[in-house]
C-alpha positions as CSV (number, residue, x, y, z in Angstrom):
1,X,21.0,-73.2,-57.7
2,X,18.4,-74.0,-54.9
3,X,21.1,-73.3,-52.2
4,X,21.5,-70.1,-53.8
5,X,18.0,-70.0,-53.7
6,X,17.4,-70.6,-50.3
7,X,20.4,-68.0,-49.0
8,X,18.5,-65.4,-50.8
9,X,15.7,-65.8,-49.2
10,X,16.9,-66.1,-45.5
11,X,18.5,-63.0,-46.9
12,X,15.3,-61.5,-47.7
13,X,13.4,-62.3,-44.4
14,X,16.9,-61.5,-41.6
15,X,16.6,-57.7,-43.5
16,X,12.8,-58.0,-43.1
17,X,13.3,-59.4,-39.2
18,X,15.7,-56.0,-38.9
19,X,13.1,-53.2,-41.0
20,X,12.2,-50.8,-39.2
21,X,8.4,-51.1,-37.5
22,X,5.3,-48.8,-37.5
23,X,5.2,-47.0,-33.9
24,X,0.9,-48.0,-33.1
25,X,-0.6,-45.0,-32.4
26,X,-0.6,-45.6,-28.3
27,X,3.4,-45.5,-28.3
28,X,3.4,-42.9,-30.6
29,X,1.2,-40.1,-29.0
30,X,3.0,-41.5,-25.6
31,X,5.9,-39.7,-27.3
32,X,4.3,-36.5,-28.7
33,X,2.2,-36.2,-25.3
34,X,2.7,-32.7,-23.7
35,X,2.5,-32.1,-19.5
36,X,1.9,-28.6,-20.1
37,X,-0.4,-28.3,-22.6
38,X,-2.7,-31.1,-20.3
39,X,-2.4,-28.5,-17.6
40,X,-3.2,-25.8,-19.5
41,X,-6.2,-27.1,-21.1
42,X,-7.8,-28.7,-17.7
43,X,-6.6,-26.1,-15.2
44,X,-6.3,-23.1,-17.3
45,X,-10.0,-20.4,-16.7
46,X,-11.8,-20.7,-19.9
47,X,-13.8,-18.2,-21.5
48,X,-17.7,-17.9,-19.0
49,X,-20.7,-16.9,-21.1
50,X,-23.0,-14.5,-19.5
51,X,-26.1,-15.5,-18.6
52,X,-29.4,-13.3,-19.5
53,X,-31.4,-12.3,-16.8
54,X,-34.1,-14.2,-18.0
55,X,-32.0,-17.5,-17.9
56,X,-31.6,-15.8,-14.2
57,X,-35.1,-15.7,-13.0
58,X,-35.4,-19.5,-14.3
59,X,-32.8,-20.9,-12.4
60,X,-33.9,-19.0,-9.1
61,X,-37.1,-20.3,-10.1
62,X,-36.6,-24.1,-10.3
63,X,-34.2,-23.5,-7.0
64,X,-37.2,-22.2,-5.3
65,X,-39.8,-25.1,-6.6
66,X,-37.0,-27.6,-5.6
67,X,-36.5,-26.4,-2.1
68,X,-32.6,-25.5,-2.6
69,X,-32.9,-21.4,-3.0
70,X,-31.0,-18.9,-1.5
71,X,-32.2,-17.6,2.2
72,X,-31.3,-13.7,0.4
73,X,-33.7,-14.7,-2.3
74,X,-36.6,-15.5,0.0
75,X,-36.1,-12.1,1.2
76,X,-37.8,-9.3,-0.3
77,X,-35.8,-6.8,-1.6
78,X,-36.2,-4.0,1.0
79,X,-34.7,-5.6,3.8
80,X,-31.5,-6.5,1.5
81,X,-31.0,-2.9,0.6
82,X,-31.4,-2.0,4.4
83,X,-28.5,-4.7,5.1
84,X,-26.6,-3.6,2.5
85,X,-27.0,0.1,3.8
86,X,-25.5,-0.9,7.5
87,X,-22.7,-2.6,6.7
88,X,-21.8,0.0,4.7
89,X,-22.2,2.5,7.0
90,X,-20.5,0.6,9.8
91,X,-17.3,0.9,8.4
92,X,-15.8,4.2,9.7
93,X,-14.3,6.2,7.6
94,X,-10.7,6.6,8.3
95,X,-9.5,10.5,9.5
96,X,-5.5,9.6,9.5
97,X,-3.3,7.6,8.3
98,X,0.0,5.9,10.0
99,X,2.9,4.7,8.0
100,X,6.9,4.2,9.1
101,X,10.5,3.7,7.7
102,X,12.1,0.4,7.8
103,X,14.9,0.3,10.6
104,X,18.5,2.2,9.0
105,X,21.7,2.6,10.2
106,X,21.6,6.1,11.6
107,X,21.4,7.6,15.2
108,X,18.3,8.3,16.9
109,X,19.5,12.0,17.5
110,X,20.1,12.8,13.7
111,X,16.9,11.5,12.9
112,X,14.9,13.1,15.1
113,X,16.3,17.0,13.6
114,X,14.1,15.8,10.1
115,X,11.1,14.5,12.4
116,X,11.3,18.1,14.3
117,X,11.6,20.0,10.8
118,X,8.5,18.2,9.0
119,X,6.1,18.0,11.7
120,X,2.9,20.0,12.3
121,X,3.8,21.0,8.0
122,X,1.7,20.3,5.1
123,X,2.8,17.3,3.7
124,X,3.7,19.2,0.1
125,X,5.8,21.5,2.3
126,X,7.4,18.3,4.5
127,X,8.0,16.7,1.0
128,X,10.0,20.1,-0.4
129,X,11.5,20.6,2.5
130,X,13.3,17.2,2.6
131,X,14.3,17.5,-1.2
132,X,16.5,20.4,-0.7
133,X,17.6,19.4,2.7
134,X,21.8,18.6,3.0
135,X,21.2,15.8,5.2
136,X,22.2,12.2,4.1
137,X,18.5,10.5,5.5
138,X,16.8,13.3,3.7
139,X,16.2,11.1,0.7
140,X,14.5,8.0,2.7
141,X,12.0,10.3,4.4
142,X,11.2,12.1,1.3
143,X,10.5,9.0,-0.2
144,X,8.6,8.2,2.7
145,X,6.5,10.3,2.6
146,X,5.3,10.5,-0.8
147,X,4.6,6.7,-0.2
148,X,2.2,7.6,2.7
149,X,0.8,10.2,0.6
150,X,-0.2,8.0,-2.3
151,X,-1.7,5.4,0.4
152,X,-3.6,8.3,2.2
153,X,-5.3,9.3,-0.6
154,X,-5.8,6.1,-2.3
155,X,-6.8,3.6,0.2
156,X,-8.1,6.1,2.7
157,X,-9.5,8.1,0.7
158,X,-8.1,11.6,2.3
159,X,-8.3,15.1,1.2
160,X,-4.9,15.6,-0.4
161,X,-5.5,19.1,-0.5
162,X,-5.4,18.9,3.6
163,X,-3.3,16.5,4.5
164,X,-0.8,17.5,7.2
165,X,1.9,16.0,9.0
166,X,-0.1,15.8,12.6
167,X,2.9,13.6,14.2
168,X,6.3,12.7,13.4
169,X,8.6,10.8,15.8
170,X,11.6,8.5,16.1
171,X,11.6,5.3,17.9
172,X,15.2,3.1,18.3
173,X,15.8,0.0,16.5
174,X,17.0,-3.5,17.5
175,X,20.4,-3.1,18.8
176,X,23.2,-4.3,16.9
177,X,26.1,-6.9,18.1
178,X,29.2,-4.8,19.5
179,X,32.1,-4.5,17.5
180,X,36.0,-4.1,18.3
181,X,37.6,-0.9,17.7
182,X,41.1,-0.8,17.3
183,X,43.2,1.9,19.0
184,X,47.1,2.6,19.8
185,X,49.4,0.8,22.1
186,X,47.1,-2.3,22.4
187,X,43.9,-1.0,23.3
188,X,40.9,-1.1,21.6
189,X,37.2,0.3,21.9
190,X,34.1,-1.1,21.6
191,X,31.7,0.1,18.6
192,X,28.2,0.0,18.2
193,X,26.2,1.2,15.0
194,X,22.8,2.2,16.2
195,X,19.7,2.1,14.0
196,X,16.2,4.4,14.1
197,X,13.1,4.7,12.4
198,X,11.1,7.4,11.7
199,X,6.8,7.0,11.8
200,X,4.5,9.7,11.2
201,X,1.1,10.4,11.0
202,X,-1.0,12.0,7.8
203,X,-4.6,13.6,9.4
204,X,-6.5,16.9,7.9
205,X,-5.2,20.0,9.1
206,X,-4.8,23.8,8.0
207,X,-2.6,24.5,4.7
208,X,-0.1,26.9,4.5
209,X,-2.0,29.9,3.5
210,X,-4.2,29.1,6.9
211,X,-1.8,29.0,9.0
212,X,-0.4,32.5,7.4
213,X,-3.6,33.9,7.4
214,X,-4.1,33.1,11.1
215,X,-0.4,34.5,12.2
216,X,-1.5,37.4,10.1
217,X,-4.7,38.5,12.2
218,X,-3.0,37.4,15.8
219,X,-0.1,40.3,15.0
220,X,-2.5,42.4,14.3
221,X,-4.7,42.1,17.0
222,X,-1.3,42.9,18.9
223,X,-0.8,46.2,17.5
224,X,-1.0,49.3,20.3
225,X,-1.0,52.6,19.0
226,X,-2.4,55.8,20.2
227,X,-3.4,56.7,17.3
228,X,-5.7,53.6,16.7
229,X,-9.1,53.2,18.6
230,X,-10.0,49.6,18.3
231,X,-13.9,49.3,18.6
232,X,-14.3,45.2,18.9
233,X,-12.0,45.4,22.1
234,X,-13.9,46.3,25.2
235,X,-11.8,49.1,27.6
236,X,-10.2,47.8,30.1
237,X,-10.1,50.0,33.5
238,X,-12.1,53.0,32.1
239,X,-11.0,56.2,33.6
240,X,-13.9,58.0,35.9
241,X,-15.8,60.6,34.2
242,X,-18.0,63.5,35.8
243,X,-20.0,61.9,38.3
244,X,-22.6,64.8,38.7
């Protein structure tokens, strides 16, 4: 009976030995313990309350009885609106704008057709022009320009109404490594695929009804006719009259 006894209770304590422990609380928030959330709660902006301006003038006032203010504070507020006036105004404001294609596969020679056909024209009329042209490179230059439009206006701050394209030319991109072109009977050629780009230049200019408006007066300024005495032209080699 003791024997029996006793196996029960080395029974008793070897399934005690093997029960399952409680995880102390160091182990266990080792476990739950999250890298991002850490970040995110150290690194992460959190919300700034606005000061009032009285809480303002206190802290520029203890600055200024400790000896640690600002040298702009010290100055009175006339000379800081003068500053403040010339660096503004030494900025120059901008009168044209420059922008460019990336280097494409396409001869220098086709290009420069589109760079003749949109320059000197109002960059509406460059931007129709290439839409409807038949030309495969039509469609990068188009977008080209719209892109140097947007930028004119936004960041230089140009009259979009009068924005012309002043200059338009093509330059000739990096050239290529030559290539072997097979022919007949053994020969062969070499080939070379030639790359361009096209840069322009956006300034203020005349619009379209300008320019007509101008063309308009010069041909009419050209116009002979017997019929017609012109009185804000002077005579040229007037005849002699009666000299008595």
């Amino acid at each position: 009976m003791q024997s029996w006894l006793r196996s029960g209770t080395q029974l008793a304590r070897c399934r005690a030995s093997l029960a399952p422990t409680a995880v102390p609380s160091t182990s266990r928030s080792a476990s739950t313990w999250n890298p991002l959330g850490w970040v995110r709660e150290t690194l992460a902006p959190g919300v700034t309350e606005k000061q009032s301006s009285r809480e303002v003038q206190a802290a520029k006032q203890a600055a200024k009885e400790q000896g640690t203010a600002s040298v702009f504070d010290a100055l009175p507020e006339a000379v800081v609106e003068e500053t403040k006036k010339v660096a503004r105004s030494a900025k120059p404001r901008a009168k044209e704008h420059k922008y460019s294609t990336a280097n494409f596969k396409i001869s220098h020679r086709k290009l420069n057709m589109l760079g003749r056909q949109i320059s000197g024209k109002p960059i509406d009329y460059a931007i129709l022009q290439m839409q409807f042209s038949e030309k495969r490179a039509s469609t990068r230059i188009m977008n080209m320009l719209a892109t140097a439009k947007d930028h004119a206006i936004r960041y230089k701050k140009l009259d979009p109404s009068r924005l012309v394209v002043s200059q338009a030319w093509v330059t000739k991109g990096p050239r290529p490594p030559k290539r072997i072109e097979p022919r007949g009977r053994a020969h062969f050629g070499v080939r070379i695929r030639s790359n361009a780009k096209m840069s322009i230049v956006l300034g203020p200019g005349k619009t379209l009804e300008e320019k007509k408006s101008a063309s308009f007066k010069r041909t009419l300024k050209r116009i002979v006719s017997p019929s017609i005495m012109r009185e804000d032209i002077p005579i040229r080699n007037p005849a002699r009259t009666w000299t008595w």
